[in-house]
N, C-alpha and C positions, 0 to 999 in steps of 0.2 A: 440691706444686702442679705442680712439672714435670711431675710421672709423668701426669698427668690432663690435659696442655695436649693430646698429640692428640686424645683423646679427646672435648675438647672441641669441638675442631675440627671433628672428623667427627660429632659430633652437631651442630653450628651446620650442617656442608653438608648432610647428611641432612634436615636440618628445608627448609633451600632447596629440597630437591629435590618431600620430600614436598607443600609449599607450591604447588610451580610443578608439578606433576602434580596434585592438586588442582584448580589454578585450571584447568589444558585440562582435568580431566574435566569442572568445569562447564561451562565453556563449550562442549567438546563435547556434552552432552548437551543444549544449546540448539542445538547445530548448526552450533557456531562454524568458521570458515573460518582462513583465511591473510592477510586480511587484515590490514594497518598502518598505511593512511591514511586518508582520509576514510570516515565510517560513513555508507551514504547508505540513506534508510529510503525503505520505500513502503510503501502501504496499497492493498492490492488485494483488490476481492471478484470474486466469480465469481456474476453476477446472472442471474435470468431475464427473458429479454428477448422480445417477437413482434418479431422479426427482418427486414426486408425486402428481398429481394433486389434487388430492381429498382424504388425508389422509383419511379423515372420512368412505370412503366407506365401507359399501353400503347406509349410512344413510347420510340425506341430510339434512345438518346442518340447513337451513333456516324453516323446517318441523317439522324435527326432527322426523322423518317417513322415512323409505326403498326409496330410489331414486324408479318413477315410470318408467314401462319398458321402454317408447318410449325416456326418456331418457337416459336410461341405454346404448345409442350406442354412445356417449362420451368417459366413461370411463368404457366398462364391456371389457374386455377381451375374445376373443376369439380363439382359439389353430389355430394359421394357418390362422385366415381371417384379425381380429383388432387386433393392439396393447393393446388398454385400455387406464389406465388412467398414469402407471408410461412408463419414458421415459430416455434417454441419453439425458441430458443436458448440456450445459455450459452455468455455472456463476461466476459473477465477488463476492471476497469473499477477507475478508479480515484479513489482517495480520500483528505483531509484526513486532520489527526492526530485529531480529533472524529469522524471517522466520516461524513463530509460529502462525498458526491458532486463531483469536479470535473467538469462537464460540458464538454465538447468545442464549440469554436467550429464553427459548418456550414464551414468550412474544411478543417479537423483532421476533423471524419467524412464528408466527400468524399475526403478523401486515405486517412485510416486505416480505414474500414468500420467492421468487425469485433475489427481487431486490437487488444490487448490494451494498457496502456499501457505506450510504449517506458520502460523501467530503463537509464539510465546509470552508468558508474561509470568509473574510471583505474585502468589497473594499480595496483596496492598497495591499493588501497580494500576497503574491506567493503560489501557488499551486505545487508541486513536489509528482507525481506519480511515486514510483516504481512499475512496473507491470513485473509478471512474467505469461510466459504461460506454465501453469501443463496439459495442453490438446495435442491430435493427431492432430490439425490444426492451421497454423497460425492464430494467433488474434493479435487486438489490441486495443487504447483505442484512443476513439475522441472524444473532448468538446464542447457543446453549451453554446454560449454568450461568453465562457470567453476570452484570446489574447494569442495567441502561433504563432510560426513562424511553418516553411516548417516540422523541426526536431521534433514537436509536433502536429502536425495533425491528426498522424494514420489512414489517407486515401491514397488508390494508384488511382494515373489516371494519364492519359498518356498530360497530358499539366502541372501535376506538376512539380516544376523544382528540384524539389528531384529525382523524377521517370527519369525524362530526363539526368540528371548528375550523379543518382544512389548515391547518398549521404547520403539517410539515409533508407536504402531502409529496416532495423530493425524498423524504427517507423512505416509505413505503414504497416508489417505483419512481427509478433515476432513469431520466428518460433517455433514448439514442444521444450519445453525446455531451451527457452532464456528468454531471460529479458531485457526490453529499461524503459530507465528514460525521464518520460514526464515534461515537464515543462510551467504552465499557469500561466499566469498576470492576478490579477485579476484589471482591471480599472475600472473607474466609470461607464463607459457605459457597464460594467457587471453585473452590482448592480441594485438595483431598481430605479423606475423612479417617475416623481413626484406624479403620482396615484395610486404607488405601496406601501403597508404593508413595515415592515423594511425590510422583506426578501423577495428573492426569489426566485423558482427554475429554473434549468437547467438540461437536458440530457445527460449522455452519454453511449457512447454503444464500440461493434467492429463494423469497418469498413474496414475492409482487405476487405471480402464480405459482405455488407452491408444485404440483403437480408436473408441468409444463418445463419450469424452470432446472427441477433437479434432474428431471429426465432431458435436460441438454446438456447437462455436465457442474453447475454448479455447485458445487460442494467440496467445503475446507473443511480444517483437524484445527483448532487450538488449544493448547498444550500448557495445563494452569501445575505451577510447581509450591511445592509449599514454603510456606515465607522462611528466609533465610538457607534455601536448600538450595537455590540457581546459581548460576554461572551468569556471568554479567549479560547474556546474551539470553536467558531469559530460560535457557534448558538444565534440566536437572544433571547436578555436578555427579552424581554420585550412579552415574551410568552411562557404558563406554560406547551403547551406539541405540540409535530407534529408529523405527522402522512403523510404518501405516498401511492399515489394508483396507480397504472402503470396500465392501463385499456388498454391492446391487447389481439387477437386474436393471442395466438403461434400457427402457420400454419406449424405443425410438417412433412409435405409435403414438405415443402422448406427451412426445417432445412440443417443445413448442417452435421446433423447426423441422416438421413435417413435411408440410406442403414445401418448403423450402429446398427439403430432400428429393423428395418427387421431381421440382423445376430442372435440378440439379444432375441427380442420377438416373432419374425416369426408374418408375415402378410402376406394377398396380395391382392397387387393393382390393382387386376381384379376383386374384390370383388365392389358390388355398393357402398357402407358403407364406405370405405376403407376412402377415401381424405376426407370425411366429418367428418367421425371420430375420427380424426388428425386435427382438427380445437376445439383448446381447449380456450375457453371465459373466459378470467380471471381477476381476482382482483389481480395484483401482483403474479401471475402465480399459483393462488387456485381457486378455483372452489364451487359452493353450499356453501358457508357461512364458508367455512376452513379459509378466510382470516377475520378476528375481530378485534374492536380495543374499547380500552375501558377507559374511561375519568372524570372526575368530574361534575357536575355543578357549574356553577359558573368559572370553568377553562377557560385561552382564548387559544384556541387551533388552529394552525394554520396548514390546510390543504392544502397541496400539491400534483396535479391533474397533469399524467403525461401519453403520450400515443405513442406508435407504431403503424405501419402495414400496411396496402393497404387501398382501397378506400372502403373497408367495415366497416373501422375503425371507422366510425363515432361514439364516444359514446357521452352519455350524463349521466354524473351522480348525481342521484338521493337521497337525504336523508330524511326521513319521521322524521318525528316529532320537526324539527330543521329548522331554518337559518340560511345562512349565508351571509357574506359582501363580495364582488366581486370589486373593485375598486369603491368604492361607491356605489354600489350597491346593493339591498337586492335580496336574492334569495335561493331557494332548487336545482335547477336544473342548473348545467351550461353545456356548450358541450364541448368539446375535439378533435380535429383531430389527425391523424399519425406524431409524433416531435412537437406535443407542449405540450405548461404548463399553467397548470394556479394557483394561491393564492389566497387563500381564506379564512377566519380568523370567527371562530366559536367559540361562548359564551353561550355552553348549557345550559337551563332552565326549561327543561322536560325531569325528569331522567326517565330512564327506556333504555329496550335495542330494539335497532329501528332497521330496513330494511335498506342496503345502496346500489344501482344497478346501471346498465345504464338501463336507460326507452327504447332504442332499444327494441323492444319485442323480436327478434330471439337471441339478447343477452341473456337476461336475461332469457326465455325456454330454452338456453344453458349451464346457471348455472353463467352468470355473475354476481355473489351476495354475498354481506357480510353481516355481523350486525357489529353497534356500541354500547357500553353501554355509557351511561352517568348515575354514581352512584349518590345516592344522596348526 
């Protein structure tokens, strides 16, 4: 029996290992992350929607006067040349464990538009996306910052070794009708750093066609807090309200529901108007002052600055009557490129209801603009 005790042995660790190699390759092939704390699940689809830029038309909420002509070729409709201001869009929206619509208080879609529904979670936690797509085009959903393998990317290219072995070829583009379950880690190097607030944000969109996809509406905020600073619900305790600005140019030109738009509202693209037209300047996919948000004094309200698009994307945005703190530092004005974020942690002091833009000029003649209140 002696002669056979290591051998035992090292077949008892062998079996541990084969077991625990095993168990990540299942769960990597679901997508599994690095995750160790809380599992926080969401149900997201990606629906079609007629889209409105500028509910408020013809008045322009920052005025509060008739939009003037020259910029009425935004959003004025015209039988056969412009679309206007509403459009086929896809957004990410979201949903009960049934499969049940959560609808958005008129609050919550003055402030959010467009965007996607904010994903919480705390260092250590796992992230678990149900995403279905209710749309005519493959999508899907890809994460900034947080840790996913090949099965949770939701991007295709031809050096990925999913694309090459065709193994998940559902997370890269979930076709009309399907549904793939994503799965992120959220690690420390997800989370804030040492000149960051507790929280912070991150991006995500479709990436089947990157290009195509954000410019129909695709794109979420997730909101990573640092470990032991959340409220069971995954948002940082230690602030009394937040707020999202997704500041792009939707280039309704290189949606990928174009021709869909044209079937729809009849246009044409041999018109001079036409491309410029379809270049819609938004706050969270509103336009002239539709997108509001409104706060206390005295609240510490933490602002999350988030951006799409091309190289014209530059914004910079702008808040009168306010400060805020930028990683130490004071400031009204920060800037923004295409895929980033920034945090920024706001303690109003001057109630009243203020201007909030990108100082871009051609932005902002294009109705890049909100208000915030701050009550007293």
């Amino acid at each position: 029996m002696k002669i056979y005790k290591p051998f035992l042995g090292i077949l008892v660790i062998c079996s541990v290992v084969l077991l625990a190699v095993g168990a990540y390759a299942s769960k990597s092939k679901k997508g599994g992350g690095r995750g160790h704390g809380t599992v926080r699940e969401y149900w997201i689809a990606a629906d079609e929607v007629i889209w409105d830029f500028m509910p408020s038309y013809p008045i322009n909420l920052m005025t509060g006067q008739e939009l003037a002509e020259e910029k009425k070729v935004f959003v004025e409709p015209i039988a056969g040349e412009l679309i206007g201001r509403k459009y086929i869009k896809a957004i990410y929206r979201q949903y009960n464990s049934n499969w049940e619509l959560i609808e958005r208080t008129p609050e919550q879609q003055t402030e959010l538009g467009s965007l996607g529904p904010i994903i919480y979670a705390e260092v250590g936690d796992e992230i678990v996306v149900h995403f279905r797509n209710n749309t005519r085009y493959p999508f899907s959903v890809h994460p900034h910052g947080v840790f996913y393998d090949k099965a949770s990317e939701g991007a295709p290219y031809t050096d990925s070794p999913d694309n090459l072995t065709n193994t998940f070829p559902d997370d890269d583009a979930v076709p009309p009708g399907g549904q793939w379950d994503y799965f992120w880690g959220v690690p420390e190097r997800a989370g804030p750093g040492p000149n960051d607030p507790s929280s912070i944000v991150w991006l995500y969109h479709s990436h089947t066609d990157e290009t195509a996809d954000t410019n129909a509406g695709l794109v979420g905020a997730i909101v990573v807090t640092k470990k032991g600073r959340a409220d069971r619900d995954g948002r940082p305790r230690d602030v009394d309200r937040e707020f999202f600005s997704l500041f792009t140019i939707f280039n309704e030109n290189s949606s990928i529901f174009l021709d869909d738009n044209l079937t729809e509202f009849t246009g044409n693209p041999d018109n001079p108007d036409f491309e410029e037209s379809n270049l819609m300047h938004t706050i969270n996919g509103l336009l002239f002052g539709n997108n509001q948000y409104t706060t206390r004094v005295g609240e510490k309200v933490r602002w999350y600055i988030l951006a799409m698009g091309t190289e014209v994307d530059l914004h910079t945005p702008h808040w009168h009557g306010v400060t805020l703190m930028h990683n130490g530092n004071r400031i009204d004005v920060t800037e923004v490129l295409p895929a980033s974020t920034k945090t920024l942690d706001l303690r109003p002091d001057n109630p009243g209801t203020w201007m909030y833009h990108c100082h871009v000029n051609d932005h902002l003649e294009a109705g890049m603009m909100a208000k915030f209140t701050a009550l007293p």
